[in-house]
Every structure is written in C-alpha cells, then in structure tokens.
N, C-alpha and C positions, 0 to 999 in steps of 0.2 A: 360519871365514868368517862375515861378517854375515849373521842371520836375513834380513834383511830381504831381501838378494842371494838369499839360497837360496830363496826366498820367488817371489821375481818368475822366476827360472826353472824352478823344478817346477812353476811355473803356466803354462806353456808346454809342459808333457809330459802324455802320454797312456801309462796305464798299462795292458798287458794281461799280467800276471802271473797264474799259475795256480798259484802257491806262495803259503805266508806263512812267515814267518818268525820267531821268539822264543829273545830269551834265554835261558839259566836262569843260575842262580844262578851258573856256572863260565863264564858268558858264549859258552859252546858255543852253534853254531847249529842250530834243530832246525825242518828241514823241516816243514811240515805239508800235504800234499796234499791239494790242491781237487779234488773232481772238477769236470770239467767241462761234465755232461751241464746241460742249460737247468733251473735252481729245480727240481732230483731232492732235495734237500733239504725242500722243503715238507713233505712227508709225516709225517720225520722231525720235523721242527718239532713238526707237530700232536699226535706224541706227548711231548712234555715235560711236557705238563700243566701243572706247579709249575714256577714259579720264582721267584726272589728279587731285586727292585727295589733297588738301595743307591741311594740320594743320600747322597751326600756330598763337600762343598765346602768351600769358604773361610767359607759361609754359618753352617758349623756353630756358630764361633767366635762372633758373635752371641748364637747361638742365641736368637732372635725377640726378643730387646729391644734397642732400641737408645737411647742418650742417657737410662738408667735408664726408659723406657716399653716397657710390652709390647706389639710389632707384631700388630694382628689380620691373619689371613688367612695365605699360605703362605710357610712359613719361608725354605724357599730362593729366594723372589723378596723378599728384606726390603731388598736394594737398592732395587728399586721401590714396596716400601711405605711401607719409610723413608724415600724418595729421599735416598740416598746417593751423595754424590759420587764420581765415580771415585777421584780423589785419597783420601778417606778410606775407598775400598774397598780400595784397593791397602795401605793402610797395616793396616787388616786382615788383608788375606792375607801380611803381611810375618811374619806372627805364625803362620802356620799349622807347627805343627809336631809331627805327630801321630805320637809317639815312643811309645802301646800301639797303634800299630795292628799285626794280627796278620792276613795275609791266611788264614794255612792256618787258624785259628781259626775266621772266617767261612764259608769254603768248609766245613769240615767243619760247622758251625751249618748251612748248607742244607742237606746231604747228611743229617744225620740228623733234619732236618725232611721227607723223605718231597723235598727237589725238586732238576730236573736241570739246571737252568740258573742263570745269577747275569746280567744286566743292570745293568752300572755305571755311575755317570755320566761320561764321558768327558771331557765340556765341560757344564756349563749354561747357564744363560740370560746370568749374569755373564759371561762370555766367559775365564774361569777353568780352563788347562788341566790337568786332574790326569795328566798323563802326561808324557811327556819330549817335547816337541815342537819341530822346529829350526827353526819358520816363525814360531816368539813366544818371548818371554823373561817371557811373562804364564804362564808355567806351575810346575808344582809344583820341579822341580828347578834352576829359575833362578831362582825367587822367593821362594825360602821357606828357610829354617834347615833344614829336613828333606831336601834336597837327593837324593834317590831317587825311583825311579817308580815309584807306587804301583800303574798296571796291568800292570807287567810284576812285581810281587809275586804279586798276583791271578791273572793270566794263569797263572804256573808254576804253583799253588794249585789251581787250575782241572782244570788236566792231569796233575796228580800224583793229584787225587783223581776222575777221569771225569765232571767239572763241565762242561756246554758255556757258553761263556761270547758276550753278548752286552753292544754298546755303546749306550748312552743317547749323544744330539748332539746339541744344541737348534741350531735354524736364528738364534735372534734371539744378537745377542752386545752387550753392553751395552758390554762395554770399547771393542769395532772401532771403532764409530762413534764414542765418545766424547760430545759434547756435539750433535752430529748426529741423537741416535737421533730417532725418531719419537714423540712425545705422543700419548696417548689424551685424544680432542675431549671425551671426559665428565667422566673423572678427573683431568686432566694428568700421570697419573704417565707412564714411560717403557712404550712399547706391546709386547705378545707379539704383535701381529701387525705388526710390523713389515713393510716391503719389504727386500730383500736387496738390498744394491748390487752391484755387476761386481767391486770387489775383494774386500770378503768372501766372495762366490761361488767365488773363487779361494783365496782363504784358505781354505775351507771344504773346497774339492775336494782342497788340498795336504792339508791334516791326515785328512783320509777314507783320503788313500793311505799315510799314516804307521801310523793306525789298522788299516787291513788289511793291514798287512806287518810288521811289526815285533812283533805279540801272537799269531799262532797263527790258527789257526780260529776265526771269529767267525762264531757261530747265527744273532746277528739284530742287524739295527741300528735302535735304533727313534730316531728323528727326532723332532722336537717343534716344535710350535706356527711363528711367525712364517708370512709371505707370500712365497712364491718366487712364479716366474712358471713355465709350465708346463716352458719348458727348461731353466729353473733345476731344477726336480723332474726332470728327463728326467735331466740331468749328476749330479746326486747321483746317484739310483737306477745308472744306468746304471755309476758311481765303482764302486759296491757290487759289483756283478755284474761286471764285466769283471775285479777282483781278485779275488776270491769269489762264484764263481756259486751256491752253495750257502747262503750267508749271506740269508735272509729279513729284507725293508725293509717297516717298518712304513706302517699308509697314512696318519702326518702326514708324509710327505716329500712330500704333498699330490700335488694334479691328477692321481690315480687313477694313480699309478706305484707303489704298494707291492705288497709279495708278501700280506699280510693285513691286518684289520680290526683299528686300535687304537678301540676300545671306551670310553664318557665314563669319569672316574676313579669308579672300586666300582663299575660299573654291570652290574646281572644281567638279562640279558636273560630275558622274558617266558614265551617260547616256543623251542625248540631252533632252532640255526640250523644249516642243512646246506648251504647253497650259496658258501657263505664261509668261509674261514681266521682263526680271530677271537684277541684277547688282550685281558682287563681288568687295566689297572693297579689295585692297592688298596693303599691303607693300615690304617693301625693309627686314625690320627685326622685332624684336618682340615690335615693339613700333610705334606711328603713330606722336606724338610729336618729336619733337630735342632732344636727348641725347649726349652728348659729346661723353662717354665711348663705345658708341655700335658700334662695327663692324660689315660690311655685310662679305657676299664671297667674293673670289676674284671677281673682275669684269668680267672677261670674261665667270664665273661660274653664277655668276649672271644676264648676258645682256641674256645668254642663259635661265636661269628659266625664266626669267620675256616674253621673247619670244611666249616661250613655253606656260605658263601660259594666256595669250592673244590671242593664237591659240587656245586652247583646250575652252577656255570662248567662244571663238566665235561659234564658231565649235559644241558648245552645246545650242548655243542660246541666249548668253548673254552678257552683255557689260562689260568691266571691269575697273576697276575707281584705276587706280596706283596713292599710295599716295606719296608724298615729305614731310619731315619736317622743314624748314630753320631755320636758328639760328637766334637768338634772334638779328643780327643786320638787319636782312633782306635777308643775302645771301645764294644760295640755298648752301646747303651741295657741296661740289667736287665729292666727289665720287656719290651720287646722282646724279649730271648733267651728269657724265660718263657715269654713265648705261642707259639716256632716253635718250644719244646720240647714242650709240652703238645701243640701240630697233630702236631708229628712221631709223638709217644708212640700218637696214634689211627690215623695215618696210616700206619706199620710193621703195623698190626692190619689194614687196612684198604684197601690198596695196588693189590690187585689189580682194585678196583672202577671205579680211574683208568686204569691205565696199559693201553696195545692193546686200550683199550675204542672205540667208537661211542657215538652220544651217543644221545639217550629215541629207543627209536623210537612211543614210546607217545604221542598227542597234549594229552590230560588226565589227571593221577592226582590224585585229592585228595586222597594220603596224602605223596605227595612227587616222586619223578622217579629216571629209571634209567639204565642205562649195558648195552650188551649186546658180547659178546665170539663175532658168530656162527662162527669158526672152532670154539669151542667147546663152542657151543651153551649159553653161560650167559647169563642175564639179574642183573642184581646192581640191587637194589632199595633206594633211597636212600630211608628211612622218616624224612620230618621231621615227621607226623604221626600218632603210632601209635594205632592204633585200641583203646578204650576196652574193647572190649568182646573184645578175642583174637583178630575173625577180618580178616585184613587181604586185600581184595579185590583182585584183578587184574582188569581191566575190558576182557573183550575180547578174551584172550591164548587162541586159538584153538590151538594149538600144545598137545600132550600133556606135561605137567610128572612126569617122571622122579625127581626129588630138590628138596630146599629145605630151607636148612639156615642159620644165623647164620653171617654171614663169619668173625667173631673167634672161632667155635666153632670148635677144635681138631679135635675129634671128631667133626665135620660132621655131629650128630647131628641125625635127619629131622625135621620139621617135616609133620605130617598136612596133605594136600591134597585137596580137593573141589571137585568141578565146577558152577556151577546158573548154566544157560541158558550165553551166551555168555563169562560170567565164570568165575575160578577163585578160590577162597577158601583163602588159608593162615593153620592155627591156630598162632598168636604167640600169647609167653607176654603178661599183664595190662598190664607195667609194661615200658620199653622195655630193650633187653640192654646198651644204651651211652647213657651219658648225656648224650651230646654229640649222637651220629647212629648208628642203628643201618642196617645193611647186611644184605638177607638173599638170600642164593644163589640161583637158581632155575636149574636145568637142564633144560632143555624138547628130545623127540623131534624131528629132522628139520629143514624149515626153521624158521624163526620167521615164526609167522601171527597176525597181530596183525587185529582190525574194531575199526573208532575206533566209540567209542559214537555214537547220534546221538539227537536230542531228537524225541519222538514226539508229535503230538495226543493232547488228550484230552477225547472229546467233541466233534471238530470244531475245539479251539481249540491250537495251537501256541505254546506260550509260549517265549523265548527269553531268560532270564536274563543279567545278567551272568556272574555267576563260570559259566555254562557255555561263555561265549567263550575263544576262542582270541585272544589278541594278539598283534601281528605288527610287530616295527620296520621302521625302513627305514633301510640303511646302505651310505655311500659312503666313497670316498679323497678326493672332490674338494678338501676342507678340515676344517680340525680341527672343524666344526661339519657335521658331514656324517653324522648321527646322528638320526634319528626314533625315542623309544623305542615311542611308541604309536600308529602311522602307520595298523592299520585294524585290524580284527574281522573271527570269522568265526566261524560256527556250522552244526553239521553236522546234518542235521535227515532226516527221513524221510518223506513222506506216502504216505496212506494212501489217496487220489483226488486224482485231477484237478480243475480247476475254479478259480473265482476266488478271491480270497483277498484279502483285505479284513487292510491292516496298519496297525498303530497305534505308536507309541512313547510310551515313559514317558522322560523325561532332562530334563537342566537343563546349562546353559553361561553362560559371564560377557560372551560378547558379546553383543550387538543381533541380530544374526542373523550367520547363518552358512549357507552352500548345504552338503550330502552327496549320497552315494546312496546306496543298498540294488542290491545287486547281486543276482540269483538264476537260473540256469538260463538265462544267456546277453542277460537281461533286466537290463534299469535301471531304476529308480526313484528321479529328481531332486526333491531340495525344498530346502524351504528354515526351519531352524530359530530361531527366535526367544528371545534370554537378556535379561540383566538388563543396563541400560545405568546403573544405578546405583553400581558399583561403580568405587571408584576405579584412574584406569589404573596399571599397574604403573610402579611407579619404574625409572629405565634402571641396569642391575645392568653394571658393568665382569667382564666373563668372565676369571678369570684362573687355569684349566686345574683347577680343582678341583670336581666335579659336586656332590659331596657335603658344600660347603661351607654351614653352617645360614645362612638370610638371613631378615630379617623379611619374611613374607608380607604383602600387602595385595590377593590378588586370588582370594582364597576363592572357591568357589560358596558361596552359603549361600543359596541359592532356594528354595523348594520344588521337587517335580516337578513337571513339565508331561506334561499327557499328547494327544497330538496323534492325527486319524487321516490318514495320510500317499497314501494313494490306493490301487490297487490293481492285482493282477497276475496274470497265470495260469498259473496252474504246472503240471505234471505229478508223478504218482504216480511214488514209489520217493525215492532219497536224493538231494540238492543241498548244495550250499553256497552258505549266507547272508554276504555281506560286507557289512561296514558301514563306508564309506570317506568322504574328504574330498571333495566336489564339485570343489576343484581338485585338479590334483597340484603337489605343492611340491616342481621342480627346486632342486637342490644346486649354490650358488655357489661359486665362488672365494674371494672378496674379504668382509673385514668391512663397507666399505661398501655390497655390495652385499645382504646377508645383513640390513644393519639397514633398508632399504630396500622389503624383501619383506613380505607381508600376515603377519602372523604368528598369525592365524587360522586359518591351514592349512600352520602348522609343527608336525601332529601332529593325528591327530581332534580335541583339545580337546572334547572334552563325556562327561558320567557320564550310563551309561545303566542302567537301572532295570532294562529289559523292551522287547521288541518282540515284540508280539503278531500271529500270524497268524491269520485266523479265515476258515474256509471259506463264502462268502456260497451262501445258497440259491437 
C-alpha cells in the first residue's frame, strides 16, 4: 500500500493500546506489558541516574565538513549550517550504510559503563527516519543500501541485556516542509524553532504510534526544540501516555506537558533540586553528531569531567544522559569508548553512591556534595575538594556517626571520627584515595539530622558573602528557553538582637540600572542598582540547542565595585533567610518571538555580588 495512503488514515485513528510490541531476530512477537497505573513509572525513571545519548544519522557521513570546509557549530544540524539542499541531503543519505554497526556491542558499552538506559535518536532535526517507518520512504530501510532497522537491532540489544531504552524525536523536520521551512530573521539559515503545521502534526502523531508499538517499552521520549502550539504539545504528550502510560516525556514537547525537566546542554545545576524530575544532556564536545575534525581533552582530563559531572548531576537530583556520536559506518568513535570505559572502571568501584540514593540533603559543603540512602541510614560523601590537611568536615550533621569508611575500600576499614560544636570531623588520609573522585561512607544512628550552617554577626556587623550564598534556578516546560540558571540568592543568617539594621551592598552589573529586592523575615527592600552603560551591547547570538557552545564574549563586567547603602529594616532575633532577587519576576513564554521581545535584564539576577552587609544601627 502507498505510504502516503497509510499515512492519511492512521491520521484519523486514536490509539489506546496498553501493549507494545517487538521483533526479535526470529521475528516472534514479544509482548511487553504496560502498566497502566497514571506516570507509576516516574519514580523508576528517577532511579536510572546514567544513561547514554546516541545521535546518530545520515549527518554522520559528513561528518562537519562540507564542500572540503569545516562546519563550525553542531554536527548534526550541518544541513543548516551548511544549508544544504534537500536534494543534496537525500543524495547523502543514499549513501548511508553502516555495515559495523553492532547494536549488542553498544548496549553492552553502556552497561559496563555503570548506565541503565540508552536514548536514540529516532528522527532528528533532518527529518531522516532511522527506523522502518510506513508513513515515509525517507527512512533508513527505504532509503539506504543498508536496508534493516537499526532500532529494532537496538531495541532486542536493550532487552537481552536489562537496558531500558528511550527515544530522542525532534518536533522540527527539515525534509516535511521542504523549501516551506521557516528562516531564522538573524541568521537566514533554516529555524529550530520552527511552527508545526496540521500535516506534520499528523505525520508526527502516525510515526509516535509506530514508535510505541513496534520497539518494546520505551522509558522516555524526549522531544526536542521546534514551536507546537499548546494542543499540538497536549496530542503528542497525550500520543505517549495513552500507548505507554509508563513512558516519561520530556518538558521540550513544550507548554508544560512533560513528565520531567530537560535541563540546557552540560548544564549543572547550582544547588540541589527536589521539587522536580530533571535530566541533563552532555556531551564529550561542542557537537552531539560525528565530526571528523573535533577533538576532546586528553582522556584522562576527560574520564575525570565526565565523573565529576555524573556526581554533582546526581548529587543535585538528577540523571544525566552522556551522549556518543558514531561514525557514519557504525562504529562508536575510539576515543569515545575510552572515556565510558575509564567512567565505567570508577563507576563499578563506586555505584552504590548513585543508584536508590536521594540527592545532598546538606545545603553548603565546601568540600563537595552528597548523596544519602535513609532506608539505610548511609550518607556517601562526594569529596571534589579534599582537604589539605586530613580532617574533612561535615557541617552540621547532628545525627550520631557510627562508621565511615572509603567506598572503594574493600575492607571498609574505619575512618576515626570527632565531634566540635555542631560539626563532625572525619580523619582522611593527606592525598585523595581516587584520583578522579574520592567517595567516603558515613553511616549515622537513627534519623538523619542535619542544622544548615548560618552566618553570624560580629561585633554588630553581619557580613554576607558570595560563595556563602546559596543559588537557586528557575525552571519550567513552557519552551525550550524556559531555564533561569541563576534566578536568586539566599543566605541563612542568625541574629543575635532585634533592632534596625542598616544594609549595604558591594556588586557591579553591565546595565544602566536595574530594580531588585532583598527579602527578609516577611519584609521587602526595593531599589534600584546602577552599572556601566559603556559597554558594548551584546551581538544577537542564533540559539542553536547547544549551551556549552564557546562564543566571543563582548559583555564582560569589568567595573569595579560599587558599594551602595540600600536603606533599612527591622529585624528580629534568632535565624531568617536573606533573599536577593530580581525586582521583576521574568514569566516563561512560549514563542521565540515573544522571548526576544522581554527585558532581558531580568532573565536571571545578572549582577556579581561582593558582600551585603548588615549592620545593627544604635
């Protein structure tokens, strides 16, 4: 039958299946049972911690140059960097024929990298289907010499080895529209924020119910970039859950319909997040496609970021989804497999610090961040800072400590512990036990009793540091720009009398002024800050899904400090919390137009602050 036929009538059906279903190699079909209770999956989700990102496409073959020049920026949108014709994209993908790909090879590569899921790309932004799909003939087994489906390789891979697997599905599709797509007004290339028409929405929703029926149980679908409109976002999400209610949707399927928080690319958040379900994408470098030309670190610089990076994700709450790019025959990169051998090698030592853990419930450590297990009463202590001198402080950890001991110590041999004041001190050895990230056990009596430290006068005066702030993002689904990393401050403070209090700051900012306020004990304190209206305005930067991508700065602060006294308030004896926030609040749009349109003075505190000083007036 014509795709095309089959096409316009599954776009007329509504699916509410509560099976899926997959091949295997003997083309048996093998049940896989949904449950049906409403997102009883999430939980489950949140424990995966690790997983592993594939892109890979037709883009690979490229690989970042095109016409003998190397494309700058992300490999797998090099149709749009390069603008490349459909016509001479498709003659590209006539060529795709990736004859070492080895899926059980892969799956076993995550698995003994310490992670439990794989996320592959389904579709990307080229409109390029790597799966068997009967609503296009733009896909891997119609259009290519390799004539197989590479996710239903993956898929069995997955389930042979206890891999959950999840689908990447970009919203924009470059082929659909063809010479229709949408232009970016800055750049002219072809837009990722496109609008979605009526029939791609249809094409979109056919291939969603192909996707959830034909591969098995799918973990997570995470959606990408482009402009739906909010029932366009209702119908996808809704696609998801009515064929797999268990399957968690990421929040770019936008207008606040996903199951959790997709996070900008490598982005670590500040401060632990507990009221949200979160996932950062990362990579190895500044692309998530194959490129020939790019180099990472060295590798022993890099098994350590990417360590690191998966500690502090955890540690804050969240899973982290490391990407691969393979090359265009199948095979993963070398240096890539190196580095999720080297994570894996620490990560088998090291395992139990991630998995059915909770995230810091500690609010400041200046040695690193924790992860706590209270069922059994362990606290496992993420040391990126080991202390110089042996005795490494726990600040505040009220709770009686029983044992402590080096996680990758066999022999769980003790670790001497001391109590003074509110703190507890465990003697480490000089030099750290692991050279990448050392972990050290603590098992503590009863509940776990944690006092946040808080900042005291002295002499009458209350000083308030940077680095003793707490920073706090702000994060929505509404649109892929729906991300404040450093939306306010807070400082936990103690006084020792009542009485007026007389505040100052010390900071510098690049605009002309800017309004905040200082919050405290139910009280406001509105002003209004003054920067530097000398510096040049920032050049208008095309966003094209990569946070971590280097750009030339031109909007430094390089002021001095200013030091202001901001007026005054009255406080009460005992402990408060100090906020330090934007005078506006910056609502979360929809639309890029509407997004370049907003002040952007108060997309985020913007300003570096020294000190805020409290001083008790006589």
């Amino acid at each position: 039958m014509n795709k095309l036929v089959i096409l316009i009538a599954a776009a007329l059906q509504l699916s509410f299946q509560t099976y899926s279903q997959i091949n295997n190699d003997n083309d048996e079909k093998i049940l896989a049972v949904v449950s049906t209770q409403s997102n009883s999956g999430l939980e489950q989700w949140k424990n995966l911690k690790f997983g592993m990102f594939i892109h890979w496409g037709v883009y690979s073959i490229p690989a970042g140059i095109w016409k003998g020049k190397q494309i700058e920026k992300l490999g797998e949108q090099i149709m749009r960097h390069a603008d490349i014709s459909i016509k001479d994209y498709e003659n590209i993908a006539r060529q795709f024929n990736p004859l070492n790909f080895d899926a059980e090879e892969i799956v076993k590569l995550a698995k003994s990298t310490g992670m439990k899921y794989i996320v592959f790309t389904a579709k990307h932004h080229d409109g390029f289907s790597m799966f068997d799909s009967k609503f296009t003939d733009y896909d891997i087994v119609d259009f290519t010499p390799y004539k197989q489906d590479i996710l239903k390789e993956l898929a069995n891979a997955c389930r042979k080895h206890d891999i959950k697997l999840g689908l990447y599905y970009s919203t924009p599709d470059w082929h659909f529209n063809g010479s229709e797509q949408e232009r970016n007004p800055i750049d002219g290339k072809i837009s990722v924020f496109g609008k979605v028409s009526k029939a791609n929405e249809d094409y979109q929703v056919t291939q969603l119910n192909e996707l959830l029926t034909n591969y098995g149980e799918i973990v997570e679908l995470f959606f990408d970039m482009g402009e739906p409109t909010k029932a366009q976002s209702e119908r996808f999400a809704k696609t998801v859950k009515n064929l797999q209610p268990n399957c968690q949707v990421n929040g770019r399927v936008m207008n606040n319909q996903g199951d959790f928080i997709t996070m900008p690319d490598n982005h670590l958040p500040e401060s632990p997040i507990y009221d949200y379900a979160w996932e950062t994408p990362g990579t190895f470098y500044h692309t998530w496609g194959y490129k020939s030309w790019v180099k990472g670190d060295p590798l022993d610089i890099q098994i350590k970021k990417q360590i690191r990076k998966l500690s502090k994700i955890v540690c804050m709450g969240g899973n982290y989804l490391l990407n691969i790019g393979p090359m265009s025959d199948g095979t993963v990169v070398p240096y890539e497999r190196d580095v999720l051998n080297g994570v894996g090698d620490w990560v088998s030592e090291h395992n139990k610090a991630f998995y059915n853990t909770k995230a810091n419930p500690f609010k400041k450590l200046n040695w690193g961040y924790s992860t706590v297990k209270e069922e059994e009463n362990k606290l496992y202590l993420h040391v990126f800072n080991w202390p110089e001198n042996g005795n490494l402080k726990i600040p505040g950890l009220k709770s009686e400590i029983v044992n402590a001991y080096y996680l990758n110590d066999i022999s769980e041999m003790p670790l001497e512990v001391s109590r003074t004041g509110n703190n507890q001190n465990i003697k480490v050895a000089l030099e750290p036990v692991n050279k990448n990230l050392s972990i050290i056990v603590v098992e503590y009596k009863g509940d776990l009793e944690i006092i946040n430290p808080v900042v005291k006068p002295i002499n009458g005066e209350l000083l308030l540091t940077n680095s003793d702030a707490t920073k706090h993002g702000k994060y929505g689904m509404v649109s892929y720009r729906s991300i404040i990393k450093d939306d306010h401050r807070t400082w936990d403070i103690e006084l020792e009398e009542t009485g007026e209090y007389k505040i100052e700051i010390t900071y510098k900012h690049k605009y002309a002024e800017k309004d905040f306020i200082i919050e405290v004990d139910n009280q406001q304190l509105q002003f209004t800050l003054t920067g530097s209206s000398k510096l040049h305005p920032k050049k208008p930067q095309n966003i094209d899904g990569n946070e971590d991508l280097k750009r030339e700065k031109n909007n430094k602060i390089k002021d001095k400090w200013n030091t202001t006294v901001l007026g005054s308030i009255h406080l009460v004896k005992g402990q408060q919390v100090v906020t330090l926030k934007s005078g506006r609040e910056y609502v979360f749009v929809p639309s890029m137009n509407e997004f370049r349109s907003k002040d952007r003075r108060y997309r985020g505190l913007n300003v570096a602050v020294k000190s805020i000083m409290l001083t008790k007036r006589k």
